[in-house]
N, C-alpha and C positions, 0 to 999 in steps of 0.2 A: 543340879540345875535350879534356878532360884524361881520361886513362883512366883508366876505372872499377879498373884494381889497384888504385888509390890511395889506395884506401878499404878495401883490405881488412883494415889492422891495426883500425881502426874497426867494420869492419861483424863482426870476432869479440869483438867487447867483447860484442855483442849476442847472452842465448843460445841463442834460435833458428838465429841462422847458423851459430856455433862450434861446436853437434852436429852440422850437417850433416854426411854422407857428404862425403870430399874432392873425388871425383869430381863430386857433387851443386853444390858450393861453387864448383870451378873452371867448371863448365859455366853456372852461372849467372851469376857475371861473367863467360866468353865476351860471353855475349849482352846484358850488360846496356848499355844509352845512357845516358847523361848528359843532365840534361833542368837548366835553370838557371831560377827563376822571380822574380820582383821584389815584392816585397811586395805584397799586396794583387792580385794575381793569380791567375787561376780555373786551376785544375790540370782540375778535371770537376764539372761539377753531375748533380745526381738526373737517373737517367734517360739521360746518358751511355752510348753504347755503352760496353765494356768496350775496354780497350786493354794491359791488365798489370798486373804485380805493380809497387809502389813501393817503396823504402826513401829513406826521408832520410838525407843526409850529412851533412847541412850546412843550418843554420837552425831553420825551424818551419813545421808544417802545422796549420790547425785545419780540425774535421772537423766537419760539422753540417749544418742545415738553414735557409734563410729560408723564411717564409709567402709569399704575394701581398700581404698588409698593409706587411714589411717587418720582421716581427719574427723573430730570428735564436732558432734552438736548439745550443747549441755542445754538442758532444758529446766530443768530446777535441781535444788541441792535441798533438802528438805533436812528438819531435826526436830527432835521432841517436841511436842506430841502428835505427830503428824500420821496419819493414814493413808494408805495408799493401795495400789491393787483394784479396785473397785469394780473398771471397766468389765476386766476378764469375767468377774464374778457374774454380772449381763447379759453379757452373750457367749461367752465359754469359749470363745476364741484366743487363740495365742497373745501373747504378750507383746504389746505394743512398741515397748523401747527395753532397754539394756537400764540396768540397776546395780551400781557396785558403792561397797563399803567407801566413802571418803574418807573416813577414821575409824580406829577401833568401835565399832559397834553393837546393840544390843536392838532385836527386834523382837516383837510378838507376832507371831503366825497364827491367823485362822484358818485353817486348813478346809480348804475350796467343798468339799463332799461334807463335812461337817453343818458349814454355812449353808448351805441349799438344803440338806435335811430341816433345820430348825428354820430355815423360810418356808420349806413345804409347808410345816407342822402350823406355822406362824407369819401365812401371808401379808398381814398387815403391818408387818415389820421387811418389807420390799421399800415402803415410803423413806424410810429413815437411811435406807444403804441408796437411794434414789436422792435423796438432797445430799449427799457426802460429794456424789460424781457431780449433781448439776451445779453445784458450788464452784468446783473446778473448771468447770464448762464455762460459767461465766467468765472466769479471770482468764480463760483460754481466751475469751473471744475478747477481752479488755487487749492484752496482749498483743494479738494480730492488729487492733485496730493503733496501737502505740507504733507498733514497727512502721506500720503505714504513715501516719500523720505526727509522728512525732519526730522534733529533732533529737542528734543523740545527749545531753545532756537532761532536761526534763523527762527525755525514756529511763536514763540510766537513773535517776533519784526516783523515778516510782517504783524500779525496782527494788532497788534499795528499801525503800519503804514496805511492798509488797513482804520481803524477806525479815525484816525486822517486826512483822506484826505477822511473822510464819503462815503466810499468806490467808491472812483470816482468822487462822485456829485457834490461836491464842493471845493473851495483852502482850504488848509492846518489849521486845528486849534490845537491850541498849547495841551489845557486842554481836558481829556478826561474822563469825570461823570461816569466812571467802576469803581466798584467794583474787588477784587483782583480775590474774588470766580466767578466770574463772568467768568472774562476769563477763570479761569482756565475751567469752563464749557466747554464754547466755543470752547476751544482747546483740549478738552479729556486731560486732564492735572490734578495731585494732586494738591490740596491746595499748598501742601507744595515744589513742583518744583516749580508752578508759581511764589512764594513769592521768590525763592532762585534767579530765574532769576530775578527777575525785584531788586535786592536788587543789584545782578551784575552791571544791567546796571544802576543803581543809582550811584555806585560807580566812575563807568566811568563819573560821566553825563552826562548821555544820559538823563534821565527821572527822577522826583522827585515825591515820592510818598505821599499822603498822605488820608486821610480818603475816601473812594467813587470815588477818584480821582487820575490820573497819569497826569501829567506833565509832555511833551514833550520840554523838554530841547535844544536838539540838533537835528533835524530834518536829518541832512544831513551823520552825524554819525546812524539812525539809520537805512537808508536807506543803509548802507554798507550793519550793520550787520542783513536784512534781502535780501541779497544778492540780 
């Protein structure tokens, strides 16, 4: 199994990790395991006990919900260097949404009992797992307020945007591994509006599309048009 150093030029691209305390940084790879998942594979469903903090290394996680009918609520699709888990680690409650591999993947697990030991030890390191979640909270609450007031087109390019700057974590990447139904998921959106915008903004160049993938053309035009 490959050790988690390995990933450390990686995981300070991201800049949650890269402000950590050194101390903080090192002690969290001590502990971290290497967890490998295969596409299409359950990482945890709703309801899950809690078991850790995650980050990806390596691939894609999408994050959401099915019904009992079979109809999916995709909420983010996350990829290196991204963190996740958090909540649970809080309040020690079940796991909020369903987590499955969108591709071959490679995680770091910090193992839930590990983590609250070295917060006992090292309370003043609650701050630092404290801005990771309120980070998220904001962009939650961006979010709701876009569904509300926004039309679907300027919704659909901030998320785009949002995804292509890995919601905060990290600088700017150009290519972005969605699928078209994907988003449209993500944004409460038909099929067929999503395809009609992003056919838009290809027009323009803004964005190139092609199989599993969108291409981020012009970053700075797309940052207009999601105001």
């Amino acid at each position: 199994m490959p050790d988690p150093h390995r990933y450390l030029a990686l995981l300070r691209q991201g800049h949650w990790f890269a402000a950590l305390p050194a101390e903080l940084s090192q002690a969290l790879l001590a502990m971290a395991r290497v967890q490998r998942l295969e596409t299409g594979q359950r990482l945890f469903h709703r309801g899950d006990k809690p078991c850790g903090l995650y980050a990806v290394v390596e691939g894609a996680v999408r994050v959401g919900a099915v019904s009992e009918s079979g109809k999916e609520a995709l909420l983010t699709l996350v990829e290196p260097p991204y963190w996740f888990g958090e909540i649970s680690l809080f309040d020690g409650l079940p796991r909020t949404h369903d987590a499955f591999a969108d591709s071959a993947s490679t995680l770091l697990l910090l193992p839930q009992h590990e983590l609250l030991a070295l917060l006992e030890c090292q309370p003043q390191y609650w701050r630092d797992f404290a801005l990771l979640m309120t980070h998220k909270l904001r962009l939650a609450f961006v979010a709701l307020e876009d569904m509300s007031l926004l039309p679907a087109a300027p919704r659909l390019a901030r998320r785009l945007l949002l995804m292509a700057e890995n919601y905060g974590e990290s600088e700017p990447r150009r290519v972005l591994h969605l699928a078209q139904e994907q988003l449209a998921l993500m944004l409460a959106l038909s099929r067929q509006t999503t395809n009609q915008i992003l056919k838009e903004l290809e027009a323009q160049g803004v964005v190139r599309l092609t199989y599993g993938e969108i291409e981020i053309l012009d970053l700075h035009r797309l940052r207009q048009l999601a105001g």
